[in-house]
Each structure stands twice: as structure tokens, then as C-alpha cells.
C-alpha positions as CSV (number, residue, x, y, z in Angstrom):
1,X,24.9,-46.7,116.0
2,X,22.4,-47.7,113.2
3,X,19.6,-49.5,114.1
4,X,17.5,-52.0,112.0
5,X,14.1,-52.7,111.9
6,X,14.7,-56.6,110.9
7,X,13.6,-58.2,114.5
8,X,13.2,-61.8,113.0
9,X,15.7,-64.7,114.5
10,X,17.2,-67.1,112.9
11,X,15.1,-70.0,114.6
12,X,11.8,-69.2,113.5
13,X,10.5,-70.6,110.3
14,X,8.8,-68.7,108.0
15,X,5.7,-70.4,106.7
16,X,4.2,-74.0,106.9
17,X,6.2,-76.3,104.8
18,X,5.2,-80.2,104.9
19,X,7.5,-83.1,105.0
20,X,7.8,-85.1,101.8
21,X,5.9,-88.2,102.8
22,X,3.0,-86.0,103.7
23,X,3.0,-84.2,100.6
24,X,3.2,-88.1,98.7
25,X,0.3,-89.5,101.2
26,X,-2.2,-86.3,99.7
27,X,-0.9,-86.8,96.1
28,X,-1.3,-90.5,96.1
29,X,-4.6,-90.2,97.9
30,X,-6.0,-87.7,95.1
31,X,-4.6,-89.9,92.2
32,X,-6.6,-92.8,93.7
33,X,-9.8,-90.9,94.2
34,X,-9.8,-89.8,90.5
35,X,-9.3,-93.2,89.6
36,X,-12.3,-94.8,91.7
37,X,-14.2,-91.8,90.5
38,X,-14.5,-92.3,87.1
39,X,-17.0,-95.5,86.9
40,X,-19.2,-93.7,89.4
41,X,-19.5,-90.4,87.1
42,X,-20.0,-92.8,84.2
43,X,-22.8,-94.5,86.4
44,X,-24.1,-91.3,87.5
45,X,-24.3,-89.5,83.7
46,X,-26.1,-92.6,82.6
47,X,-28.6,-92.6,84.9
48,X,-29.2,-88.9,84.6
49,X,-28.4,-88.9,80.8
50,X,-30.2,-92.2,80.0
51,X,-28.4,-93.4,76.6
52,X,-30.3,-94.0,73.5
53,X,-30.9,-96.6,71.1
54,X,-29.7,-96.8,67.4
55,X,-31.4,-94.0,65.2
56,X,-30.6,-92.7,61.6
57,X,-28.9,-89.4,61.6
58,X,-32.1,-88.0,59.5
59,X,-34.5,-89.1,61.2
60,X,-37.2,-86.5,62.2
61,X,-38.7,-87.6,65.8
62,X,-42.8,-86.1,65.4
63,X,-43.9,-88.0,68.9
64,X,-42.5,-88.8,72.3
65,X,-43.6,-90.8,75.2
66,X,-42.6,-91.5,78.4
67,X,-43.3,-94.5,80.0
68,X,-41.0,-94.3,82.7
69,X,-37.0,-93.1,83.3
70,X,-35.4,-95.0,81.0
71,X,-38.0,-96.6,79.0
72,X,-40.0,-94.7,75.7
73,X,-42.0,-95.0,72.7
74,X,-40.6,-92.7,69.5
75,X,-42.5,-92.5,66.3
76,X,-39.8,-90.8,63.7
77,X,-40.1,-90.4,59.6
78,X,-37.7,-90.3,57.3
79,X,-36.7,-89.7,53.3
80,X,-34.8,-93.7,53.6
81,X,-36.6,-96.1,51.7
82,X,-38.0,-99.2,54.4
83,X,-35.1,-101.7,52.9
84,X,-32.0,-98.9,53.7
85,X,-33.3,-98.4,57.2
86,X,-33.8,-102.3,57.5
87,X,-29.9,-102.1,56.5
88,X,-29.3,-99.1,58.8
89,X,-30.6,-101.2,62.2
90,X,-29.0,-105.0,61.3
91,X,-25.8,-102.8,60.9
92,X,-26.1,-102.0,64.4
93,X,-26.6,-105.6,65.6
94,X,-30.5,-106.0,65.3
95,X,-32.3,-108.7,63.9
96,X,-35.1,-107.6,61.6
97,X,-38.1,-109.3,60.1
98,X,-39.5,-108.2,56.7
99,X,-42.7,-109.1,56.1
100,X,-43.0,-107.9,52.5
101,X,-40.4,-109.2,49.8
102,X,-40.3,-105.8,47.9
103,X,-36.4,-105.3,48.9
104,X,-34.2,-105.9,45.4
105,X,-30.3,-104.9,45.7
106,X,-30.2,-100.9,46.0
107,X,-33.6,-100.4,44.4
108,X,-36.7,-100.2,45.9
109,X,-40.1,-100.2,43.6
110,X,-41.9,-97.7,44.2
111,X,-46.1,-98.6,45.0
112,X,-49.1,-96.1,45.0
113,X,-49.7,-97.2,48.4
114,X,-48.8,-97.8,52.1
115,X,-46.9,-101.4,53.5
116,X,-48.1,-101.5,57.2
117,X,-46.1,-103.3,58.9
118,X,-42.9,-103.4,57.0
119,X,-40.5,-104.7,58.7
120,X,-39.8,-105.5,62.5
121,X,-36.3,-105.5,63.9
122,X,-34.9,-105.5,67.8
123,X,-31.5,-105.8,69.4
124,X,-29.8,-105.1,72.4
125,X,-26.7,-102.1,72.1
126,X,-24.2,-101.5,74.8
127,X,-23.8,-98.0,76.0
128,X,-21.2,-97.7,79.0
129,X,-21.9,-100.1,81.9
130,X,-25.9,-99.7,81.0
131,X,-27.4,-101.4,77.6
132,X,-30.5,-100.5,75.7
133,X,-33.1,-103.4,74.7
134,X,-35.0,-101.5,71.4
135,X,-37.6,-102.7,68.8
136,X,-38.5,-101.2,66.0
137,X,-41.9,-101.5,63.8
138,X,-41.0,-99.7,59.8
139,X,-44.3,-98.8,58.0
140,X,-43.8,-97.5,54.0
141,X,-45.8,-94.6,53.4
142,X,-45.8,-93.6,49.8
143,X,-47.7,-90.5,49.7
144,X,-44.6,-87.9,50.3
145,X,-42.5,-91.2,50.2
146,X,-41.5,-91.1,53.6
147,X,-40.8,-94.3,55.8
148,X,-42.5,-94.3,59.5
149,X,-41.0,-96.1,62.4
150,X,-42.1,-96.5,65.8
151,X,-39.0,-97.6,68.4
152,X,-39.4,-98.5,71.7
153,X,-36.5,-99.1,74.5
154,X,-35.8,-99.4,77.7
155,X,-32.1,-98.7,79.3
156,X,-30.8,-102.0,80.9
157,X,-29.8,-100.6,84.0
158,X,-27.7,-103.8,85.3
159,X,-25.8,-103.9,81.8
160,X,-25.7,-106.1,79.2
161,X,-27.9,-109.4,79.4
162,X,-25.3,-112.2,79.9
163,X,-25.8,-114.9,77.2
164,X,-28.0,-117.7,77.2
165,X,-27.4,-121.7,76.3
166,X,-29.7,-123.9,75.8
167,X,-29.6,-127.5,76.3
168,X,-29.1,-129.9,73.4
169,X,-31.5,-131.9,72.4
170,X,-31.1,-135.4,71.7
């Protein structure tokens, strides 16, 4: 008589296996938490990574201040004469002001001394479900023939300002 050491029956199951509708139910409840989740990481990296306003890729930042989360005065310089950095912030939907008529097709004349103010532009950029309000104030220094600008912005933390009318006059 040989004996065998397998002692299982056939009626027990071997490991916990789920039924298909349960296995569906947690699939369909992880697809729809990933898909609620995204606007609240968005949220949550803009608030702990506030985003930034419009600044020219070669611009050197030499002070910081911090009013507040979200809100900061910059003062950067840069080789760009005043009139290309004027271009450089309308491009990204600001409005500018200059104040001294010096800016004549791609040239800019050089003068043995300093413009201050410049120019003055501000705008509004979206970033994500936030928007950032900036201003920016461009001085001409000749000496090394840099450009100076001072931006300020605050992150719009309920989004983009809706648009205004105003009534017609008659």
C-alpha cells in the first residue's frame, strides 16, 4: 500500500479569489479617484509652487522680496535694450507705457546716460486654475548698457479676473 502525503480535498479552495463585479467596483472606483484627483494636485502644486509671471530667459534676478505667499517685488538686469524687453512683455499680453520716444525699428540709440523710468507695462497671465496680476517699471542704464526692471505680482488665487463692461454712454 503506498501512502501519500497530499491530504487536501477536493472542496476546499485554495486562495481568495473575488467575483468579477467586485473586482470592476475597485477598478472603477480607482479610475474615478485619479480623475477627481488631478484638479486638486494642480490646486495643491500651485499653492505650494506659487507660479510666476512673464520673465526674459536672460534675465539676472540681483534682489528678492517677499511681501506675502504669493505676492513679490523682483529687481532683475539684463543685456536687452529697454525697447526689445518692452516687445518681450506686450508679447505676453501686457500693456506697456513708454515714456521716452527713443524706440526706432530694431535700433536703439545709444545715450551717455540713464532713462529712469523707461517704460511701464502690466498684464494679467493665466497659470493653471490661478492667474498672476504683474507690473513692470524698465529703467535704461547705459553705463555697462544693461536695462533694469523692477516686477511686482501677486498670484490670483480665485483665477483669472472675469471681464468687465462698462455701460455706454449716451
Amino acid at each position: 500500500m503506498v501512502m501519500s502525503d497530499d491530504t487536501t480535498s477536493p472542496s476546499e479552495k485554495t486562495g481568495c479569489l473575488l467575483p468579477l463585479w467586485a473586482i470592476l467596483l475597485i477598478l472603477g472606483i480607482v479610475v474615478a479617484c485619479a480623475i477627481l484627483s488631478v484638479p486638486v494636485f494642480n490646486t495643491l502644486y500651485g499653492i505650494v509652487f506659487p507660479p510666476t509671471p512673464p520673465i526674459p530667459p536672460d534675465a539676472i534676478q540681483t534682489e528678492r522680496q517677499v511681501v506675502e505667499h504669493g505676492v513679490e517685488e523682483n529687481r532683475y538686469t539684463i543685456t536687452q535694450n529697454p525697447c526689445e524687453l518692452v516687445r518681450f512683455f506686450i508679447s505676453e499680453n501686457g500693456t506697456c507705457e513708454v515714456f521716452w520716444d527713443f524706440c526706432e525699428a530694431d535700433t536703439f540709440p545709444t545715450y551717455n546716460r540713464s532713462f529712469i523710468p523707461f517704460a511701464s507695462c502690466q498684464g494679467i497671465s493665466p497659470a493653471g486654475v490661478f492667474a498672476v496680476r504683474w507690473k513692470v517699471e524698465i529703467d535704461l542704464l547705459s553705463p555697462p548698457d544693461q536695462t533694469a526692471f523692477r516686477m511686482s505680482h501677486e498670484v490670483l488665487w480665485s483665477g483669472m479676473p472675469l471681464p468687465t463692461s462698462t455701460p455706454s454712454q449716451p
